[in-house]
C-alpha positions in Angstrom: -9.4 -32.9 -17.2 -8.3 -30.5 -14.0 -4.6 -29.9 -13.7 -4.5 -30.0 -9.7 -0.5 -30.2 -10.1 0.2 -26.9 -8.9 -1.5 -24.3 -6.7 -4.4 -21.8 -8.2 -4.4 -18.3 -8.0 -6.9 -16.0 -9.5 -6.8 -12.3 -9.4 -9.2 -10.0 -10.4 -8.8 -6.7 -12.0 -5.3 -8.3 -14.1 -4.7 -6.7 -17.0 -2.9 -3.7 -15.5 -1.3 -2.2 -12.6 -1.1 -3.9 -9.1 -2.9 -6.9 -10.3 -0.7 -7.3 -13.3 2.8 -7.0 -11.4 0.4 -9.6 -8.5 -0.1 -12.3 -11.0 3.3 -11.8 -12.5 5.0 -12.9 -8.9 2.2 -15.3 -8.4 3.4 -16.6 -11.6 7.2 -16.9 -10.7 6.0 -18.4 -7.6 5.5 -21.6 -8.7 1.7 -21.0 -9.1 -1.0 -21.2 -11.7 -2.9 -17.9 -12.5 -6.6 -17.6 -13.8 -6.3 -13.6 -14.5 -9.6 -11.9 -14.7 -11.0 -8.4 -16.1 -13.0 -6.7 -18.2 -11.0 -6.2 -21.5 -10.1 -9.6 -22.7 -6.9 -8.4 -25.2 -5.5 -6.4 -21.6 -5.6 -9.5 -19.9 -3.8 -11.8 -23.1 -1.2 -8.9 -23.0 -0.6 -9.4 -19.2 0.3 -13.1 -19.7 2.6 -12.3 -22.6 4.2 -9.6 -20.2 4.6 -11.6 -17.0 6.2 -14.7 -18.8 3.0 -16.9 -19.0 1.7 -19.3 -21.7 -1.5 -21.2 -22.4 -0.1 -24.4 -19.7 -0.1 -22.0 -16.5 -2.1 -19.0 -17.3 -5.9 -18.3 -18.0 -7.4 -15.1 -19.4 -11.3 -15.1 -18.1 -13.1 -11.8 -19.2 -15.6 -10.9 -15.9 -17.0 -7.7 -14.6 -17.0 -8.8 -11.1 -19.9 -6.9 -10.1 -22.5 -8.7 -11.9 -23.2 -12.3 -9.7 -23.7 -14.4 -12.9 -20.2 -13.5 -14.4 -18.6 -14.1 -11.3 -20.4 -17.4 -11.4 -18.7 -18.1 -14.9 -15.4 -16.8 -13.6 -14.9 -19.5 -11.1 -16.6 -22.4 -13.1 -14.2 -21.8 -16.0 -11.2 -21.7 -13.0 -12.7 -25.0 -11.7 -12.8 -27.2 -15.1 -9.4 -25.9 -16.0 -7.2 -26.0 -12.7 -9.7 -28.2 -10.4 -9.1 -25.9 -7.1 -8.1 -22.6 -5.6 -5.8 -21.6 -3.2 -5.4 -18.3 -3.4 -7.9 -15.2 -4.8 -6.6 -11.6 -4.9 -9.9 -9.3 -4.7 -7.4 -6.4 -6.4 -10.4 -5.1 -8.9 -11.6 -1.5 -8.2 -12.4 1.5 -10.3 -12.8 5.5 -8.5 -15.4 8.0 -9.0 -14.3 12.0 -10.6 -12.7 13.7 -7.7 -16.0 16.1 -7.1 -17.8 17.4 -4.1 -19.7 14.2 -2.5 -22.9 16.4 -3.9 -22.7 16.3 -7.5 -21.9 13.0 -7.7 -24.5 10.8 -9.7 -25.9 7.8 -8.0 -25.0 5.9 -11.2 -21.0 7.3 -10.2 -21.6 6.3 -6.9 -23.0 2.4 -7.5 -20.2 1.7 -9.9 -17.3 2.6 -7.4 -19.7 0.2 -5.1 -20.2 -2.6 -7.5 -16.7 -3.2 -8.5 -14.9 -2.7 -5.5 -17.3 -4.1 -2.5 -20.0 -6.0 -4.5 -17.0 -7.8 -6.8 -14.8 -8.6 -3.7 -18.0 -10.3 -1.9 -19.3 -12.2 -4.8 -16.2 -13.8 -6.3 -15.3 -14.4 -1.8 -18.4 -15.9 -1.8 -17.5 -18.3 -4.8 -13.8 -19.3 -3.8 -15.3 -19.8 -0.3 -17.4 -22.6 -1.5 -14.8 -24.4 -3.7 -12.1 -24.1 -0.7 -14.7 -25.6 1.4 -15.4 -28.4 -1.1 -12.2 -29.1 -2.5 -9.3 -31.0 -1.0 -7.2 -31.1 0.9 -9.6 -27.8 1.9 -8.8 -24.6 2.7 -7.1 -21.7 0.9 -6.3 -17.7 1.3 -8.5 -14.9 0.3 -6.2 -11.4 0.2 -8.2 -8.0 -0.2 -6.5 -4.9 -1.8 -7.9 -2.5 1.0 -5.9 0.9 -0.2 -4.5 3.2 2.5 -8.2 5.1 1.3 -9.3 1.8 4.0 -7.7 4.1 6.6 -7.3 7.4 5.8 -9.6 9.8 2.8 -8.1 12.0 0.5 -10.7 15.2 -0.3 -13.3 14.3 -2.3 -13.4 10.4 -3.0 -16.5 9.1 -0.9 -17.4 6.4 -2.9 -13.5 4.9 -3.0 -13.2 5.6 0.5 -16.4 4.1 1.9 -15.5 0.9 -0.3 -12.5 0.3 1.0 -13.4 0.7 4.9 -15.9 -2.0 3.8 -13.4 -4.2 2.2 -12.0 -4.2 6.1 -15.3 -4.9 7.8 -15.5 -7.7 5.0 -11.7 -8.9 5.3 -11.9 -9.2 8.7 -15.9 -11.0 8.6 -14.1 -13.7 6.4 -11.1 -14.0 8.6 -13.5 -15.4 11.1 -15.9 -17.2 9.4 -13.1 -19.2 7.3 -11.7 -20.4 10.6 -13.2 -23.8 10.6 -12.9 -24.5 7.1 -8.9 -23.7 6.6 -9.6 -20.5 4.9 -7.3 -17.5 5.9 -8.0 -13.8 4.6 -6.3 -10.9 4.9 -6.3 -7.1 3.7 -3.0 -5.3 1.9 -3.4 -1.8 2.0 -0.8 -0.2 -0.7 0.5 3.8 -1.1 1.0 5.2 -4.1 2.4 2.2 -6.4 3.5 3.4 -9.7 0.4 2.5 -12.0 -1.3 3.8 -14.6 -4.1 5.2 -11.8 -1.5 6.9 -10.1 0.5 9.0 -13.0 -1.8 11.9 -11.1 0.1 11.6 -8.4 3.2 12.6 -10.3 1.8 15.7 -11.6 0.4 17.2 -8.6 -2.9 15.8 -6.9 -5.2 17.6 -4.5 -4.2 17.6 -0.5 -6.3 17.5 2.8 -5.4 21.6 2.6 -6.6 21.7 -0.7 -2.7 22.6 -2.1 -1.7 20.6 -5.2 1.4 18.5 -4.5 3.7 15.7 -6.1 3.7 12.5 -4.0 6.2 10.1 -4.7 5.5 6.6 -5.6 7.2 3.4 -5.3 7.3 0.4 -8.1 4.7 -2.1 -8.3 6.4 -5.1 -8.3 7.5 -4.2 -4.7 3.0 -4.9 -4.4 3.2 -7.8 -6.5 6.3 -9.3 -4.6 3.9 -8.6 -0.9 0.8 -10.1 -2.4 3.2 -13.6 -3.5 4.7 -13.2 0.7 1.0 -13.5 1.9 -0.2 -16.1 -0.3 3.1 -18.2 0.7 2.4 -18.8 4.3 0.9 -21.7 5.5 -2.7 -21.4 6.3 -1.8 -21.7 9.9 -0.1 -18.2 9.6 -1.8 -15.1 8.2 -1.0 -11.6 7.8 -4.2 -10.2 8.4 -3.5 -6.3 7.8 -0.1 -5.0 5.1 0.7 -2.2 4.8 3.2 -1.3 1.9 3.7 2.5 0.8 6.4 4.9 -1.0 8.1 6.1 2.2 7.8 9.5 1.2 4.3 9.8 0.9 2.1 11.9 2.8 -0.1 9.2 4.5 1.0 9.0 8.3 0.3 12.8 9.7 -2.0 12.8 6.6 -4.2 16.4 7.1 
């Protein structure tokens, strides 16, 4: 049977980084987590890190670009929690930092398939349980990347994703309006991951000079993500923008 006690998160894209440190302060929150992504021993690992167990945590393996995975995603979600409440679209992969060019179309359709194609099909899915489930209603967040703003050289397909995940942020901010479903967009600098150890050795600028950026720690992310999801769905925070302080975003070029 559903366990409806508590609310449901999901977040995609889990097993590491800003997803991982997300569904960590999800789970001290007070909610349950369904953590989704492709390697299925990452995303066991995640729940041993963040403090989970087998009563509030599920590990559901799902490339979220593929429609009839997603599908399976959120029906294995719906027979073991009953609901959602809250989905972090956090999944998202980048391309070899080449001229725009040489890149492959194959390169170019997975940067689009994880990061746009995966946030609209699994939106798509937690739309219709919010609207079906009640009391009805619940949050969608977007990771948009300060890429949703602002390029760094060479990264077209990243870039192009993520001013999409606005257009589609803001498209489900409206649409969810009758139907008790907020959305919002957090836009994050430079957390210390694993994809941004680069940035610690030197990474390309708009001048083409090689340059250390400072970073900031990811649970500072994971602690913003929990803040949004908090609010009551009267209140959204429809754009976030958390960053290292140091980093060379505003005056970017």
């Amino acid at each position: 049977m559903p366990q409806t006690n508590n609310k449901v998160a999901l977040v995609t894209g889990a097993g590491v980084g800003i997803g991982r440190a997300a569904a960590k302060a999800l789970l001290k929150g007070g909610y349950q987590v369904v953590l989704t992504g492709r390697n299925l021993e990452k995303l066991e690992k995640a729940i041993i890190d963040i403090g989970g167990s087998n009563e509030n945590c599920l590990a559901v393996t799902c490339d979220v670009g593929k429609p009839e995975q997603v599908r399976k995603l959120f029906a294995a979600l719906k027979e073991r929690f009953g609901r959602i409440d809250v989905l972090f679209n956090n999944a998202g992969v980048g391309a070899p930092a080449i001229p725009m060019e040489d890149l492959t179309y194959e390169q170019w359709m997975n940067v689009v398939n994880s990061n746009l194609c995966g946030a609209f099909l699994c939106s798509q899915e937690a739309i219709r349980m919010m609207k079906a489930q009640s009391p009805q209603g619940g949050r969608i967040i977007n990771n948009g990347s300060i890429s949703a703003h602002a390029p760094r050289p060479m990264s077209a397909p990243y870039t192009a994703t993520k001013h999409g995940i606005s257009g589609l942020t803001k498209t489900i901010a409206l649409d969810g309006r009758p139907f008790n479903i907020a959305c919002g967009q957090i836009d994050i600098g430079n957390a210390a991951t694993e994809m941004t150890q680069r940035m610690a050795a030197g990474i390309m600028q708009a001048d083409q000079s090689i340059k250390v950026e400072p970073r900031m720690d990811v649970d500072h992310v994971g602690e913003a993500v929990l803040h949004m999801a908090q609010l009551p769905l009267e209140t959204n925070i429809l754009s976030m923008t958390i960053m290292a302080t140091k980093m060379p975003f505003v005056g970017r070029g």
